[in-house]
C-alpha positions in Angstrom: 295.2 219.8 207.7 296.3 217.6 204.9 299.2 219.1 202.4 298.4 220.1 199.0 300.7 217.2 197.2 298.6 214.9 199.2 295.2 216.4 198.1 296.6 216.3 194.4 297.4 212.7 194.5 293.7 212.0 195.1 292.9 213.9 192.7 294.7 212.0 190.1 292.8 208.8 191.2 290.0 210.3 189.4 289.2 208.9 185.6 287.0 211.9 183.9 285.7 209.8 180.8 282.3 211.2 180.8 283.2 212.4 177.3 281.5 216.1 178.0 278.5 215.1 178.3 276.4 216.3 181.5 273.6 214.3 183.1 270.8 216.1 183.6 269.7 216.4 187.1 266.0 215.6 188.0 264.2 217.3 190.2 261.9 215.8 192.3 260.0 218.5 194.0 256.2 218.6 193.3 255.0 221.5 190.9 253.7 224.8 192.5 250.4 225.2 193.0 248.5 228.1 191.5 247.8 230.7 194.2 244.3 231.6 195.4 243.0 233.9 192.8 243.8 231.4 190.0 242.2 228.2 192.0 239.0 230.6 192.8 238.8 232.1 189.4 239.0 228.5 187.5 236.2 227.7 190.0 233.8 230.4 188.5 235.1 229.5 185.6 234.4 225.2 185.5 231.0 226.0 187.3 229.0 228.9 184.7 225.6 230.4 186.3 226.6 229.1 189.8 225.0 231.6 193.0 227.5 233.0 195.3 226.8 230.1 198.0 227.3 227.8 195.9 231.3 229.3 194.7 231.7 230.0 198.3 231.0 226.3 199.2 233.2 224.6 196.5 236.2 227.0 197.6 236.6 225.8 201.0 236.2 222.6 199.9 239.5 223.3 197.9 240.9 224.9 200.9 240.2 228.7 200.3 239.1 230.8 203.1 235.2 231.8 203.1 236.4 235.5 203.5 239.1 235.5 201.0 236.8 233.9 198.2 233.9 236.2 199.1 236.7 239.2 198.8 237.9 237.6 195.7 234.5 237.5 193.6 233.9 240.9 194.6 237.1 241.7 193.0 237.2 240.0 189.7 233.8 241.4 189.2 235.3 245.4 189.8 237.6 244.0 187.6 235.4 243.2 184.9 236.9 239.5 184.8 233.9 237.8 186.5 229.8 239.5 185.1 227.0 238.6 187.3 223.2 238.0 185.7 220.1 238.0 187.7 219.0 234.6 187.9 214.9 233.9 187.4 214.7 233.4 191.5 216.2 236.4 192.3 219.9 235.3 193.0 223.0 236.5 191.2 224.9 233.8 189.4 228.5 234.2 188.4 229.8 233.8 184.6 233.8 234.3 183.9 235.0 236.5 181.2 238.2 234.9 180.1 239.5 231.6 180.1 241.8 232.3 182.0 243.1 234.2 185.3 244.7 238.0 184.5 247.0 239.2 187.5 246.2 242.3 189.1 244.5 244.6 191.5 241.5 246.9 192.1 242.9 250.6 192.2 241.4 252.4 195.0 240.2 256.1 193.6 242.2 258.8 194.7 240.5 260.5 197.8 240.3 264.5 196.4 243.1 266.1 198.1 241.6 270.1 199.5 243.3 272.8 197.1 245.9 274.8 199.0 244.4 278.2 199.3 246.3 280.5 197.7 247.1 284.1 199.6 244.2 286.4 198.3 246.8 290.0 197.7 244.8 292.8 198.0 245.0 295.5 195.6 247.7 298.0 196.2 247.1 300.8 197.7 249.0 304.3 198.3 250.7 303.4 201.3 253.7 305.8 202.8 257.0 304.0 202.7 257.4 304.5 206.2 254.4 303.2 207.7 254.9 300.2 204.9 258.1 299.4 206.6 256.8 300.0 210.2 254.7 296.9 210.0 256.4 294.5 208.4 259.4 292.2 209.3 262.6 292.1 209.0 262.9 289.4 206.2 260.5 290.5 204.1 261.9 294.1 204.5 265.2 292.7 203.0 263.7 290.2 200.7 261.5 293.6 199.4 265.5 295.5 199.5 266.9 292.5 197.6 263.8 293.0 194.8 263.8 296.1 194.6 267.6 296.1 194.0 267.3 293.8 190.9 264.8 295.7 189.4 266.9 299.2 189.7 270.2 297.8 190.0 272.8 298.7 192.4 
């Protein structure tokens, strides 16, 4: 392992003359690609009154699944980005909204949850303490003790 005088020497070697100005680095990666909804959307959206064959056909020539673009336009028209018009043979063609792609999702509806039903208590009735306390449990005995406590004190 070399010594640290050694490893400053080198270091000394160095000239730093650059006068503080940084080179920028260039990046040579390719750009990203727009995901699937964009390139399906801008589809619909360079083709105006084209049938759903059609879309479907010019998206897997681009590479998009046939499901995913069929899922897709079904989408974006829930979504109100995409509006369908009956064509004059009795196909629907496809017209975007916008001009351009808006991020985000169909909400499913919430499925209506049952109502918790709520212990029906029957109206009170003159019972004798002792028979009250004769049929019912322990707890609720001293959870009824405990009540009953705050409201007379004790």
């Amino acid at each position: 392992m070399p010594d640290l005088k050694t490893e400053l020497k080198k270091l000394e070697a160095l000239s730093f003359n650059d006068d503080g100005e940084t080179q920028q680095e260039t990046n040579m990666a390719e750009p990203k690609q727009a995901g699937i909804s964009v390139r399906f959307f801008n589809i619909i959206r360079d083709n105006p009154g084209s049938a759903r064959r059609e879309l479907l056909a010019k998206a897997r020539a681009i590479g998009v699944a046939q499901g995913s673009s069929s899922t897709l336009l079904t989408q974006f028209c829930k979504r109100g980005l995409v509006r369908t018009v009956e064509s004059n043979n009795g196909y629907n063609t496809f017209f975007s909204v916008g001009d351009y792609y808006k991020p985000g999702y169909v909400k499913k509806a919430a499925s209506p949850k049952a109502a918790k039903a709520k212990p029906v208590q029957e109206p009170l009735q003159d019972v004798d303490v002792q028979g009250m306390l004769n049929n019912m449990s322990i707890t609720k005995a001293r959870a009824l003790y405990d009540e009953l406590k705050k409201i007379f004190g004790g």
